[in-house]
C-alpha positions as protocol buffer text, in pm:
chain_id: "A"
residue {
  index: 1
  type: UNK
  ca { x: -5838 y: -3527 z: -5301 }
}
residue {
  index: 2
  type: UNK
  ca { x: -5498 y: -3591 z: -5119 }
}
residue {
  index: 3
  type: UNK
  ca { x: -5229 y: -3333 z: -5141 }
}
residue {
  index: 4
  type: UNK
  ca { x: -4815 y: -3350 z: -5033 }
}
residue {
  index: 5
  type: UNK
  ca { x: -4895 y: -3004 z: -4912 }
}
residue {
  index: 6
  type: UNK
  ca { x: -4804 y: -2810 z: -5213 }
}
residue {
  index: 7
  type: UNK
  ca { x: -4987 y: -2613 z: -5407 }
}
residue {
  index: 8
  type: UNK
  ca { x: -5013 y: -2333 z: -5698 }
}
residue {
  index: 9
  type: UNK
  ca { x: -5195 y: -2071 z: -5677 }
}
residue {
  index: 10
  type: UNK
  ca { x: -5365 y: -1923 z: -6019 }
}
residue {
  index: 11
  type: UNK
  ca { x: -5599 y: -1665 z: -6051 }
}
residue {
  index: 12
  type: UNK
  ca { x: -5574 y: -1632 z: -5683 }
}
residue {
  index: 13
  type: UNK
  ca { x: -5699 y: -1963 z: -5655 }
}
residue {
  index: 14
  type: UNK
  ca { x: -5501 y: -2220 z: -5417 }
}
residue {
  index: 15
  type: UNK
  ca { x: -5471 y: -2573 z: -5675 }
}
residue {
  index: 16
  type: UNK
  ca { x: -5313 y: -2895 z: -5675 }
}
residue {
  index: 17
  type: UNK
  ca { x: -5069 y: -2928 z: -5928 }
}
residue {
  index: 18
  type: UNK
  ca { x: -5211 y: -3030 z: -6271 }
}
residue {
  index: 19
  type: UNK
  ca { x: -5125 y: -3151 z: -6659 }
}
residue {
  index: 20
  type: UNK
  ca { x: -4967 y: -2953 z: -6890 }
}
residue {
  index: 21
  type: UNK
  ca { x: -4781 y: -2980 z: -7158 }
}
residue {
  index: 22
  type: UNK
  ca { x: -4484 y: -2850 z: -7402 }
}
residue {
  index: 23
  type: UNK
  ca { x: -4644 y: -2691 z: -7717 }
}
residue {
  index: 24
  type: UNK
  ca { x: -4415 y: -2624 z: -8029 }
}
residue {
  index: 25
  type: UNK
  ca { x: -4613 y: -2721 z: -8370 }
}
residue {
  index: 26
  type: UNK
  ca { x: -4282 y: -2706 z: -8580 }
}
residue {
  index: 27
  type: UNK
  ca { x: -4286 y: -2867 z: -8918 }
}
residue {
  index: 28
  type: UNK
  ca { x: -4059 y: -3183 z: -8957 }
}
residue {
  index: 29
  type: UNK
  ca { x: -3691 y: -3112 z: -8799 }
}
residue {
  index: 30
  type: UNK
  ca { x: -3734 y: -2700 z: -8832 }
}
residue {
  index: 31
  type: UNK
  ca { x: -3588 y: -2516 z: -8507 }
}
residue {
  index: 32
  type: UNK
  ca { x: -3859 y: -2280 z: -8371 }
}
residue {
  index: 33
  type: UNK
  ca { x: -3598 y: -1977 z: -8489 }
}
residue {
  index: 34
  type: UNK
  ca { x: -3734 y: -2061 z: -8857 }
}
residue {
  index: 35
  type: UNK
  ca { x: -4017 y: -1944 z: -8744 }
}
residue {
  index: 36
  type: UNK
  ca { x: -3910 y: -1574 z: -8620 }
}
residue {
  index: 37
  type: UNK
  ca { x: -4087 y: -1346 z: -8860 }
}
residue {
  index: 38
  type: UNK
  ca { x: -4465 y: -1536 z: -8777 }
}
residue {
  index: 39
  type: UNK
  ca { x: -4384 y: -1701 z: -8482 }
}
residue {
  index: 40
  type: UNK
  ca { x: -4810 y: -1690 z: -8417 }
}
residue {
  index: 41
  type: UNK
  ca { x: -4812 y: -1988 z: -8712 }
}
residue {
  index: 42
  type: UNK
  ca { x: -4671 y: -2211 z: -8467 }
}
residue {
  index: 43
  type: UNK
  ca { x: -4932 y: -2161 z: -8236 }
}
residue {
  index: 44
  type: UNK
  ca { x: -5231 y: -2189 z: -8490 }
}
residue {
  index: 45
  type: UNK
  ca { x: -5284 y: -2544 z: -8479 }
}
residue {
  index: 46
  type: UNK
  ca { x: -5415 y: -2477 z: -8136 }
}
residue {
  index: 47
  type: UNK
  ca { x: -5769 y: -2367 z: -8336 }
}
residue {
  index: 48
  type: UNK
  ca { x: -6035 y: -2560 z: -8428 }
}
residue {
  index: 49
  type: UNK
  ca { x: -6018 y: -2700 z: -8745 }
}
residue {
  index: 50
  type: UNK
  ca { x: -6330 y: -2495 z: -8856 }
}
residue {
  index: 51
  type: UNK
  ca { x: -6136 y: -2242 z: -8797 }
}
residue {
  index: 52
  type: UNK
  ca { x: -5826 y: -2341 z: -8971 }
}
residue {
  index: 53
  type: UNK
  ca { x: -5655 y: -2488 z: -8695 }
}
residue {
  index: 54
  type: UNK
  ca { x: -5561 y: -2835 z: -8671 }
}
residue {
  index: 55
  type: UNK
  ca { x: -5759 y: -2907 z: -8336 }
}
residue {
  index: 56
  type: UNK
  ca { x: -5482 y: -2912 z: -8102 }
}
residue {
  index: 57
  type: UNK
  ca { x: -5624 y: -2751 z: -7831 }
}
residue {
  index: 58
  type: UNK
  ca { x: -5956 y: -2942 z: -7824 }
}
residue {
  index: 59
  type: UNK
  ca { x: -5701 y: -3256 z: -7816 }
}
residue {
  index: 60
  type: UNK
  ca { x: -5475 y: -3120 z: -7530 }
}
residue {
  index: 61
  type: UNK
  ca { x: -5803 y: -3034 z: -7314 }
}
residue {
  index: 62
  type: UNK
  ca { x: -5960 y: -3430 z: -7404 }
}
residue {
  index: 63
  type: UNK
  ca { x: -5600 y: -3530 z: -7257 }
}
residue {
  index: 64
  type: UNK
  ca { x: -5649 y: -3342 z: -6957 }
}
residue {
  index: 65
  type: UNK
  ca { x: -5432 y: -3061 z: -7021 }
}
residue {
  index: 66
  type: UNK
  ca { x: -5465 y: -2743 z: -6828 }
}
residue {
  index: 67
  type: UNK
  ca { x: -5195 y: -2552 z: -6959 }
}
residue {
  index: 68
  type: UNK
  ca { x: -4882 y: -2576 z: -7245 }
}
residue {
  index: 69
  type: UNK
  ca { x: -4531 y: -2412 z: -7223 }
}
residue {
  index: 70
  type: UNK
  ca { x: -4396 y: -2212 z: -7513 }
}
residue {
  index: 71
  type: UNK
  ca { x: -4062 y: -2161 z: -7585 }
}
residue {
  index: 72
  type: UNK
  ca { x: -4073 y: -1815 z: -7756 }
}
residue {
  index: 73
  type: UNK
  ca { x: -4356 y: -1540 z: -7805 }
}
residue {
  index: 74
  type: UNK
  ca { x: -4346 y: -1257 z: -8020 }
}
residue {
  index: 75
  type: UNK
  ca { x: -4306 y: -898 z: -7929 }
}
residue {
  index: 76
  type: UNK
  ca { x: -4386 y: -776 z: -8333 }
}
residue {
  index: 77
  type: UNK
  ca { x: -4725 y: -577 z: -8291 }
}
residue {
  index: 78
  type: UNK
  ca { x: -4911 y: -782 z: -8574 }
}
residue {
  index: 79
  type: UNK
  ca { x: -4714 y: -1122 z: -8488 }
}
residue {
  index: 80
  type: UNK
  ca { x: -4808 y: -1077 z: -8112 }
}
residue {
  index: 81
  type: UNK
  ca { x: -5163 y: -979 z: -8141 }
}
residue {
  index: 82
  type: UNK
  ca { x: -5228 y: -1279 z: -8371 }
}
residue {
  index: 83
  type: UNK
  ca { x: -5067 y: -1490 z: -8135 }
}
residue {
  index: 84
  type: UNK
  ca { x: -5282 y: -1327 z: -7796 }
}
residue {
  index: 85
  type: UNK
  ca { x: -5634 y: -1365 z: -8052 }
}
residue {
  index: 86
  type: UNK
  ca { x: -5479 y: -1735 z: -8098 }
}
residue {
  index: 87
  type: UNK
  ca { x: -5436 y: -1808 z: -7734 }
}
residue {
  index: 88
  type: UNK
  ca { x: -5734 y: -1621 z: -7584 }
}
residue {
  index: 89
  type: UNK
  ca { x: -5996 y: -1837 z: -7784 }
}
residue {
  index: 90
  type: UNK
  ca { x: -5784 y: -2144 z: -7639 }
}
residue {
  index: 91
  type: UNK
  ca { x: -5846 y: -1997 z: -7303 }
}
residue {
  index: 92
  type: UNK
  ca { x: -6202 y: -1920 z: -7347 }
}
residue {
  index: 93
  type: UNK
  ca { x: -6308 y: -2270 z: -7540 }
}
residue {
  index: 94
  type: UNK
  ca { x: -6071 y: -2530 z: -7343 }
}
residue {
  index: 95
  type: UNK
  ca { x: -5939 y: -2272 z: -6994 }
}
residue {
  index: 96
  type: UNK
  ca { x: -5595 y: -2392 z: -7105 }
}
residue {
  index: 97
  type: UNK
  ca { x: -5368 y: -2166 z: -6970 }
}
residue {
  index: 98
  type: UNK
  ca { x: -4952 y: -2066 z: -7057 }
}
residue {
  index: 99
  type: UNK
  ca { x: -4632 y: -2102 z: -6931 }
}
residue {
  index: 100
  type: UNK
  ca { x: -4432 y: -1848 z: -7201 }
}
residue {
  index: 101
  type: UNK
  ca { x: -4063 y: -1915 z: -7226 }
}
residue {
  index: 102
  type: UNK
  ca { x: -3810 y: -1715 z: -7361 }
}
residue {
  index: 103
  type: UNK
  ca { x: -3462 y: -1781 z: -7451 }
}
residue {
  index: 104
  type: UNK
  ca { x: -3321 y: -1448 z: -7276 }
}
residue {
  index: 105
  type: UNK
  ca { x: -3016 y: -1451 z: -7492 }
}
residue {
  index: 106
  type: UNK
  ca { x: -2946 y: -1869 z: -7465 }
}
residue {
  index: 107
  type: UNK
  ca { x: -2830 y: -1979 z: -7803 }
}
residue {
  index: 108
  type: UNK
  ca { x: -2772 y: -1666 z: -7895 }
}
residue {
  index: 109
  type: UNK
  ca { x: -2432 y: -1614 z: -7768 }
}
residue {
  index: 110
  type: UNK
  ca { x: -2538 y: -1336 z: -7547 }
}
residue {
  index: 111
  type: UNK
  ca { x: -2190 y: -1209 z: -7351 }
}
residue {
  index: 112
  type: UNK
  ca { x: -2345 y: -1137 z: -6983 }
}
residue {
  index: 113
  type: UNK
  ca { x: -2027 y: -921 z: -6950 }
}
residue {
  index: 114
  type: UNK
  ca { x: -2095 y: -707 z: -7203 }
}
residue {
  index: 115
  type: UNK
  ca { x: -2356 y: -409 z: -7082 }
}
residue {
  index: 116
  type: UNK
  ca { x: -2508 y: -368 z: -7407 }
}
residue {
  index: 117
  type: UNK
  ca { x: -2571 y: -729 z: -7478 }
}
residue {
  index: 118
  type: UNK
  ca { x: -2756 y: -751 z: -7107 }
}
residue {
  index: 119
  type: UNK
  ca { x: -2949 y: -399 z: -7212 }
}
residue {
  index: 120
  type: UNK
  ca { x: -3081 y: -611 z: -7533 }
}
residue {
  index: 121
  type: UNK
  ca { x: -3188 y: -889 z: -7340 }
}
residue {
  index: 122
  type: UNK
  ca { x: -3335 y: -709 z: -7105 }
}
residue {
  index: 123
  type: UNK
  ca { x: -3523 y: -516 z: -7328 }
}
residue {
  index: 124
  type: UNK
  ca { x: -3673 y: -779 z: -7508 }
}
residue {
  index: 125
  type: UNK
  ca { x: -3793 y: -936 z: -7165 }
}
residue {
  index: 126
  type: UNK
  ca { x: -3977 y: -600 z: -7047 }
}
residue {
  index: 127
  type: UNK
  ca { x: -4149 y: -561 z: -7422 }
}
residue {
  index: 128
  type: UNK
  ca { x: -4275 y: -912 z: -7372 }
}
residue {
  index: 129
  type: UNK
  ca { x: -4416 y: -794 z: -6990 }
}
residue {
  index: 130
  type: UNK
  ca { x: -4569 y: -520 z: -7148 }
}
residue {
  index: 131
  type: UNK
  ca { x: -4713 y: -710 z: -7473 }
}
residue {
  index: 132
  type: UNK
  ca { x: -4832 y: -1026 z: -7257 }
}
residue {
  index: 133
  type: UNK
  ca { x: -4878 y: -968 z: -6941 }
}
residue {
  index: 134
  type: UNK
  ca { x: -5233 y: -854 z: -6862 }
}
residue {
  index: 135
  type: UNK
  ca { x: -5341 y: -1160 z: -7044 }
}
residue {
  index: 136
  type: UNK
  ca { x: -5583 y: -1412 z: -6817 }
}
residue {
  index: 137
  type: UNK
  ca { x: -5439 y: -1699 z: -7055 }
}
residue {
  index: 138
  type: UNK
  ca { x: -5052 y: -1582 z: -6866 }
}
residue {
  index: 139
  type: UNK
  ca { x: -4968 y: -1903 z: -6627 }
}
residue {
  index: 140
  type: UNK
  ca { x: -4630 y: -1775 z: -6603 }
}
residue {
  index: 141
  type: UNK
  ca { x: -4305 y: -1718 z: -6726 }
}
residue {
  index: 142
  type: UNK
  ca { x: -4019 y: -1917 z: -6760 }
}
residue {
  index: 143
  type: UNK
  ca { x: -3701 y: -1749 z: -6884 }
}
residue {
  index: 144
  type: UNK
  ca { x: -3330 y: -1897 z: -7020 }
}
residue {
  index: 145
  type: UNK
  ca { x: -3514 y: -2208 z: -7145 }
}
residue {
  index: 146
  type: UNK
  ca { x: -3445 y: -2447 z: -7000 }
}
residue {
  index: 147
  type: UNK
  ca { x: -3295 y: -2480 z: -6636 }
}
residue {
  index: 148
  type: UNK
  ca { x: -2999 y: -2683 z: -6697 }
}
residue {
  index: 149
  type: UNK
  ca { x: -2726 y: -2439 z: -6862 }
}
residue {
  index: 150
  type: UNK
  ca { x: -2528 y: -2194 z: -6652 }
}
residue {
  index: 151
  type: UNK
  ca { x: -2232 y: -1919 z: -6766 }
}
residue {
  index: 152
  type: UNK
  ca { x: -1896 y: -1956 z: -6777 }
}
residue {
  index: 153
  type: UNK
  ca { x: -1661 y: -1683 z: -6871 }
}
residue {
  index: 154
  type: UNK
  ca { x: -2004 y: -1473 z: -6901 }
}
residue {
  index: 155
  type: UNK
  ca { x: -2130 y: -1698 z: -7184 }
}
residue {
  index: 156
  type: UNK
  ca { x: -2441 y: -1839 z: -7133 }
}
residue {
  index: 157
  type: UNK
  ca { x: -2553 y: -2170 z: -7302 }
}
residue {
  index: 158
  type: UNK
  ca { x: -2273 y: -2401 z: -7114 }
}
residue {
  index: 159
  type: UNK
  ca { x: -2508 y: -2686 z: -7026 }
}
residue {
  index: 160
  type: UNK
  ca { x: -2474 y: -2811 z: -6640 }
}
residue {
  index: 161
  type: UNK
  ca { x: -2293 y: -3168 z: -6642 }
}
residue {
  index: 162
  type: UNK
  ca { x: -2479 y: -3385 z: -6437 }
}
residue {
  index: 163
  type: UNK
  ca { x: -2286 y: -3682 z: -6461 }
}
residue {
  index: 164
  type: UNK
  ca { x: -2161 y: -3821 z: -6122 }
}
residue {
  index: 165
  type: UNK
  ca { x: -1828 y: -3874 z: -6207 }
}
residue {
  index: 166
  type: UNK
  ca { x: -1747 y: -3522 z: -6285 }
}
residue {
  index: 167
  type: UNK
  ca { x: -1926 y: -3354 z: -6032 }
}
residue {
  index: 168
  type: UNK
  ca { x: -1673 y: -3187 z: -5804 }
}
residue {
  index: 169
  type: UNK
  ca { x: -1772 y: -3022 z: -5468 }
}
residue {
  index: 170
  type: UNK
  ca { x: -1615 y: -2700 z: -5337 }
}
């Protein structure tokens, strides 16, 4: 195998980069916010269908797939530890491993000026750490979303323009 150089390292272990995948088993047009109070249903159609799942993860793996991203895990007790049982039997069957996102106050019209706003945030983020992060099913974490917004005026959710034309430099 051929590498550019770069590689990840997971579980200690030096890799070449590999497949993955954005997970989010929303019905029709429903946001993933619909979903607050079980957020773990979204992630049961990972299972096996003999277990009630819809076979997702057995499909992912076929595909090639060694890990999906998430956009939003739960920090409720019962909500999170069906969500870990969910994710640790697609660890063990199919070693699929996960990226978990979290909007950390994007969308939400979090005020990064505002003290108590940031002490919300950052609460949520360290209940996640503590709820997820001894898990060997953890890839990483990937928090705000999505890379492309910034603040302005200490609002965050302004997404960066990239159009040419209106890119000034400084």
């Amino acid at each position: 195998m051929q590498s550019n150089g770069l590689w990840l390292f997971v579980d200690g272990r030096r890799m070449p980069a590999f497949a993955g995948a954005v997970y989010q088993n929303t019905v029709g047009d429903m946001h993933i916010r619909a979903y607050s109070n079980s957020l773990h249903s979204l992630y049961a159609g990972l299972d096996d269908e003999r277990v009630g799942g819809a076979g997702h993860g057995g499909r992912l793996s076929r595909m090639g797939m060694q890990a999906i991203r998430v956009y939003q895990l739960p920090i409720d007790k019962d909500d999170a530890n069906h969500t870990k049982e969910i994710f640790r039997r697609l660890y063990n069957q199919y070693q699929i491993k996960v990226l978990i996102g979290d909007w950390a106050g994007l969308h939400q019209g979090i005020n990064f000026r505002n003290t108590q706003q940031v002490a919300t945030v950052h609460a949520r983020i360290e209940k996640l750490l503590a709820t997820y992060a001894e898990e060997p099913w953890v890839l990483g974490w990937q928090l705000g979303n999505e890379n492309n917004y910034h603040t302005r005026t200490g609002i965050l959710g302004h997404e960066i323009d990239l159009d040419p034309e209106n890119i000034t430099s400084s």
